[in-house]
N, C-alpha and C positions, 0 to 999 in steps of 0.2 A: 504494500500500500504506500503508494506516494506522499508525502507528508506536507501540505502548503504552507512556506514559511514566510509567506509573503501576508504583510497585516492587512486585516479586512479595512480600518479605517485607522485614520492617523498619519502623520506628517513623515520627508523622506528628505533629507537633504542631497540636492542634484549635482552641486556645484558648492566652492568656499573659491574664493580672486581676492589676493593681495591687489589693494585700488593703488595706496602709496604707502610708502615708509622712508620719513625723512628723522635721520640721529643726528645731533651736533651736541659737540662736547668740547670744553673750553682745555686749553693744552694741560693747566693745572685745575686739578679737581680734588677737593675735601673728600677725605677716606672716612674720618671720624662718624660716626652716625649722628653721637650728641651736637654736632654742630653742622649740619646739614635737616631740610625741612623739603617735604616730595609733596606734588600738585596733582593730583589723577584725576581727570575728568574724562566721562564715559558718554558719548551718544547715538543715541538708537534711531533711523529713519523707518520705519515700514511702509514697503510699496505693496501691496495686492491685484494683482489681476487672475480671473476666473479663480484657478485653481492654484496658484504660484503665487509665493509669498517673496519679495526680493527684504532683504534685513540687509542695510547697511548701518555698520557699525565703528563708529570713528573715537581713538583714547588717542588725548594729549596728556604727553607726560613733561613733567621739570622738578628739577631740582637745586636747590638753593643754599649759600650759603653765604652766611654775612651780606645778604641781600645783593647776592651777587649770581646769575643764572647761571651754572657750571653742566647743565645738564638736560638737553631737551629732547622729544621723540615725539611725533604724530605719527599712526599708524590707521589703517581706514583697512577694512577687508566687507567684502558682500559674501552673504552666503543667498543661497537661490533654495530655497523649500519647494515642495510640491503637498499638494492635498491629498492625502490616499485615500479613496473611501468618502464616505460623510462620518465625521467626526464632527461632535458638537462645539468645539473649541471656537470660538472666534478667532475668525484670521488676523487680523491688526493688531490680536493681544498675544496671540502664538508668539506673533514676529516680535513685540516687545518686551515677553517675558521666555519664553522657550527658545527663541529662534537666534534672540541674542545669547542666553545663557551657552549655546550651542557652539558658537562664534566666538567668544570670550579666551578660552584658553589657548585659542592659536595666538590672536593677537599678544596675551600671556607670551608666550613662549616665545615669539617675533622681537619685543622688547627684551626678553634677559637675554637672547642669541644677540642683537646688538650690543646690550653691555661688556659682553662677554667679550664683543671681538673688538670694543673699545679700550679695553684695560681698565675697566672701571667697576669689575669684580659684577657680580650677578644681581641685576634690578628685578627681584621676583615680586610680583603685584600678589596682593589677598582673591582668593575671589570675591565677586562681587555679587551685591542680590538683587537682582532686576525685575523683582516683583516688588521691593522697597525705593524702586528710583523716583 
C-alpha cells in the first residue's frame, strides 16, 4: 500500500532568494561586550495572490560603541509559500507570523556567516517572536 505523504491542507515553501546583503564594518571594532550596544530591527511585507503567499522579510542590524557605529548589516531575503489544500489559516497572517518565523533563521545565519568572515567573532541574533511584533 502506497503511503501519501503529501499534506491534505497547509502551507509548502516553493522558493527562499537572498534580495540583498550589504556588511560594513569600521577597520577598529570594540571586542568588549560591556561597552558595545546592538540595534535589531525586523520587517515583514506580505504579498498574496490566489494561492501564493510572497513574505519579504528585511533585518537591519548595528552596533555601537561610545556612540560610534562600528558595525552595520541589512539583509532582505523573500520566501514564496504556496496554499496546499484549504486550510483555514488566513493568508496575510501565515505570511506575518509563520511565513516569517520560517525565513528568520537563514537570515540568522547570513549575518553571523558575515561576522565570521569579518573578524569580528560571531553576531548570533535570539530568535524572534513574530506573533508578538
Amino acid at each position: 500500500m502506497e503511503q501519501n505523504t503529501q499534506p491534505e491542507s497547509g502551507f509548502k515553501i516553493t522558493n527562499l532568494i537572498l534580495l540583498e546583503s550589504n556588511f560594513k564594518r569600521e577597520a577598529s571594532v570594540t571586542f568588549e561586550q560591556s561597552k558595545i550596544s546592538n540595534t535589531v530591527n525586523v520587517d515583514v511585507n506580505v504579498q498574496v495572490t490566489d494561492k501564493t503567499i510572497f513574505v519579504t522579510e528585511s533585518l537591519s542590524y548595528s552596533q555601537k560603541s561610545a556612540e560610534i557605529v562600528e558595525v552595520t548589516a541589512d539583509i532582505k531575503m523573500v520566501g514564496i509559500f504556496e496554499k496546499i489544500g484549504e486550510s483555514e489559516l488566513d493568508l496575510e497572517q501565515f505570511g506575518q507570523v509563520n511565513g516569517a518565523a520560517i525565513i528568520f533563521p537563514y537570515i540568522r545565519e547570513q549575518l553571523t556567516n558575515l561576522s565570521a568572515k569579518a573578524g569580528i567573532g560571531l553576531i548570533v541574533l535570539p530568535p524572534f517572536n513574530f506573533t508578538k511584533k
